[in-house]
BALUM-158651 format. One record per residue (C-alpha): residue in one letter; residue number from 1; x, y, z. Coordinates in steps of 0.02 Angstrom, whole numbers. Layout:
BEGIN
A,NUM,X,Y,Z
...
***
This chain:
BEGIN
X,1,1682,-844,-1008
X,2,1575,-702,-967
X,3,1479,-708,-1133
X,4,1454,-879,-1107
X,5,1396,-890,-943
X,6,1248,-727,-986
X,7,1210,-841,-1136
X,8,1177,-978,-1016
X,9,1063,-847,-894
X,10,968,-809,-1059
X,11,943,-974,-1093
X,12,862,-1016,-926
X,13,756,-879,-921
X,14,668,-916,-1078
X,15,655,-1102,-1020
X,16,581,-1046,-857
X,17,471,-937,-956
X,18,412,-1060,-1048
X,19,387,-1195,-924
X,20,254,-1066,-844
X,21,181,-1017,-1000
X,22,144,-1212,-1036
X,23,71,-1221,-873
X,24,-30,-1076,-860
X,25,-102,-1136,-1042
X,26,-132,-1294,-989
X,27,-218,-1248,-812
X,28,-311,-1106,-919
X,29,-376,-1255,-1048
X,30,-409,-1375,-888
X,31,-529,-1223,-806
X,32,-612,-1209,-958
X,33,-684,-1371,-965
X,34,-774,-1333,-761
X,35,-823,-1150,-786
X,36,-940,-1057,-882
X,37,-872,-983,-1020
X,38,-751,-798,-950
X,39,-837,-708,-1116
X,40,-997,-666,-990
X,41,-889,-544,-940
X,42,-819,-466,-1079
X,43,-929,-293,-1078
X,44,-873,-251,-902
X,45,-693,-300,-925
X,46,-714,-178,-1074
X,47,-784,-37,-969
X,48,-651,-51,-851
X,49,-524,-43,-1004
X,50,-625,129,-1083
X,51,-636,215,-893
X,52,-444,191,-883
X,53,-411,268,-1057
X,54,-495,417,-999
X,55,-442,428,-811
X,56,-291,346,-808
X,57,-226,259,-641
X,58,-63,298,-579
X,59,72,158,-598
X,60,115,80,-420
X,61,-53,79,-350
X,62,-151,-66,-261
X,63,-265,-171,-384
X,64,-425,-228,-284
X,65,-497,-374,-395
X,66,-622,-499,-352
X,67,-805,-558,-362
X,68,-976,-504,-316
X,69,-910,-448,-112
X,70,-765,-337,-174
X,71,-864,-269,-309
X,72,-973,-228,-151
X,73,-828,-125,-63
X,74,-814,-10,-232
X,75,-909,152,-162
X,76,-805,139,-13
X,77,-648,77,-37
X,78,-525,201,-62
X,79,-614,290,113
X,80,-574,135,198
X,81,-393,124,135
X,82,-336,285,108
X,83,-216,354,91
X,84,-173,212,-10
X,85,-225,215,-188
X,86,-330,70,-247
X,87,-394,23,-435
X,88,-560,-45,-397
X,89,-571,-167,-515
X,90,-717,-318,-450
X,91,-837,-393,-559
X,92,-992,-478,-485
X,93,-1006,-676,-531
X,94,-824,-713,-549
X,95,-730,-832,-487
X,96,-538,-871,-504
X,97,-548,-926,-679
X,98,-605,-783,-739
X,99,-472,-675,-634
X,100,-340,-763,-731
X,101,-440,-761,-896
X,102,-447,-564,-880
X,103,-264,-542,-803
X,104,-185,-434,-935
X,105,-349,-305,-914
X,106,-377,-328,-738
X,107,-202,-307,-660
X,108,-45,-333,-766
X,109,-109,-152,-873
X,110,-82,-50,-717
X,111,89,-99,-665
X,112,30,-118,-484
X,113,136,-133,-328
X,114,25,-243,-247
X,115,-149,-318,-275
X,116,-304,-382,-168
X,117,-391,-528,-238
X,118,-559,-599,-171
X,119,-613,-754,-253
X,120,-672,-930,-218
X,121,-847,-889,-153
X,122,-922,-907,-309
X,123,-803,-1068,-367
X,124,-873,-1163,-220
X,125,-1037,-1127,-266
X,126,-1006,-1203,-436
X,127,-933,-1351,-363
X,128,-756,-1319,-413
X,129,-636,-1432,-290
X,130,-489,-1312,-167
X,131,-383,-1409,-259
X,132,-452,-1328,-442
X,133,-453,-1171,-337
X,134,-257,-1165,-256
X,135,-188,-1202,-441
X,136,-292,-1056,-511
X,137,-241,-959,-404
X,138,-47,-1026,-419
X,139,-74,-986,-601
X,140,-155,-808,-560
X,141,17,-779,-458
X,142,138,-848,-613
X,143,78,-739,-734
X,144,83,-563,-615
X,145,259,-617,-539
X,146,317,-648,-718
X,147,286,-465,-789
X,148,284,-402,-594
X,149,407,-485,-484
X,150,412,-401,-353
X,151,209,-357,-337
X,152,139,-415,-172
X,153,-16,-512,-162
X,154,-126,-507,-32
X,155,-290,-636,-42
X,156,-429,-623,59
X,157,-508,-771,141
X,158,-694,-834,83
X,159,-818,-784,169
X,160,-952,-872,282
X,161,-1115,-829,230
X,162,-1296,-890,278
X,163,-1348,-948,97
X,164,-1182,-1055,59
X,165,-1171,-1116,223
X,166,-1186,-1290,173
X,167,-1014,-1245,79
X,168,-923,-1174,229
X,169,-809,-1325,241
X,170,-756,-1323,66
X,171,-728,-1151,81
X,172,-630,-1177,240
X,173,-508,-1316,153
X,174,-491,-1163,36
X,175,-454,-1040,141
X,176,-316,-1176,243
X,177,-220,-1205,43
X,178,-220,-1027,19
X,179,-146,-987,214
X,180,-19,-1117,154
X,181,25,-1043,-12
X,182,30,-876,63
X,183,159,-932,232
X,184,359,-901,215
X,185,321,-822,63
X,186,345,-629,76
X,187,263,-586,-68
X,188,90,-657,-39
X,189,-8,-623,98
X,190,-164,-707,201
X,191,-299,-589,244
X,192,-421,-675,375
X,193,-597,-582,326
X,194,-681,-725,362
X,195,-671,-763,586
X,196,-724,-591,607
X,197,-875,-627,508
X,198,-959,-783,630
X,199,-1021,-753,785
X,200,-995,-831,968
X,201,-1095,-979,884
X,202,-962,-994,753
X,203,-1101,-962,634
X,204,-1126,-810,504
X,205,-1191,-662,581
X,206,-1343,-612,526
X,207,-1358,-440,527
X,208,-1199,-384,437
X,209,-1292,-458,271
X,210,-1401,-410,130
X,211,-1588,-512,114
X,212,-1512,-608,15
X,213,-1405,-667,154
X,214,-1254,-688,27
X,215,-1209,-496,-2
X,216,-1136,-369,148
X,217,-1196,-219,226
X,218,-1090,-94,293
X,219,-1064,-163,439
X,220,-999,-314,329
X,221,-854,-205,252
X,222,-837,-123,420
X,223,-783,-305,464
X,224,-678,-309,297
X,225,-585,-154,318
X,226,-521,-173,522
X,227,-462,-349,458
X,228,-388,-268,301
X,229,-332,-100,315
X,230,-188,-149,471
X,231,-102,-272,352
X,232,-121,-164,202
X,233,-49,-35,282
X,234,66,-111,336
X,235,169,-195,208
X,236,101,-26,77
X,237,96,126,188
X,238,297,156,150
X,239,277,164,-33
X,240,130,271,-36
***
């Protein structure tokens, strides 16, 4: 009976496997069809792969992944977080797609206990729906929690900014799916980057950005790492 019941357990796993293989394909084909082709990317991606063949990262670190803003946070990061160890890892231009295109380089290769993902900025500007965005994402979490069950997620919120303002309320339905997604699960986590970020006018404040009014200063990541570093350390502190 044994036997038969472990062939059974075998059985399911490979079906459940498979169902999220299909569907991770299938959301993966779908994307491709409103993105710009993940490829642009290919040279960093492979940069990051060469700099981790000759430094490698420890296993059970903290992935930071993410677009333009957390490739912004890269020459301060680890001062912000420490003592926790973070894998830098953001590419300017991305957008959740192309998180999930790159998975295997970006995250899954370093075994991490947790990771940080910042995306959606850039899919709003493209005019990708929250929708398109929450089942990227759901797809991003799939494919870790396959290889990595037990790796914690922790997604920040979009940002506000002055030059996407006009976008701030698709950005906000975002941010609301992704609060969803995130609550009674304890594996994924909210990170709310973005209230800290408007001003008593419930607009963007102006001085915490680059001329470009899209980009942080420091005192932008100063915003980012009080909202971040509490929960962080939080839920990561014990296993550092």
């Amino acid at each position: 009976m044994k036997q038969v019941i472990h062939f059974g357990s075998q059985l399911l796993l490979v079906a459940v496997l498979a169902v999220t293989a299909v569907n991770s394909f299938a959301i993966e084909n779908d994307a491709g069809a409103n993105y710009p082709d993940p490829e642009r990317f290919r040279q960093a991606i492979d940069a990051f792969v060469v700099s981790e063949s000759e430094n490698p990262s420890p296993d059970g670190a903290i992935v930071a992944t993410g677009s333009s803003s957390m490739r912004g946070w890269h020459p301060r990061i680890a001062k912000d977080l420490e003592p926790l160890t973070i894998i830098p890892r953001g590419f300017g231009g991305s957008n959740m797609y192309d998180v999930l295109y790159f998975l295997d380089d970006l995250v899954l290769r370093y075994k991490p206990r947790a990771v940080m993902l910042y995306e959606g900025d850039n899919d709003a500007s493209l005019g990708i729906s929250s929708a398109q965005v929450l089942d990227y994402f759901d797809a991003i979490v799939e494919r870790i929690h396959v290889t990595l069950p037990e790796t914690r997620i922790y997604v920040l919120a979009v940002k506000p900014s002055i030059s996407r303002w006009e976008l701030w309320s698709a950005m906000q339905n975002t941010n609301d799916l992704l609060k969803s997604r995130c609550d009674g699960n304890p594996l994924l986590v909210y990170v709310d980057v973005a209230t800290p970020m408007l001003g008593a006018d419930d607009k963007p404040i102006e001085n915490i950005f680059l001329a470009d009014m899209l980009h942080m200063k420091d005192a932008g990541y100063d915003i980012w790492r009080d909202a971040v570093r509490p929960t962080l350390m939080s839920g990561e502190a014990q296993y550092e």
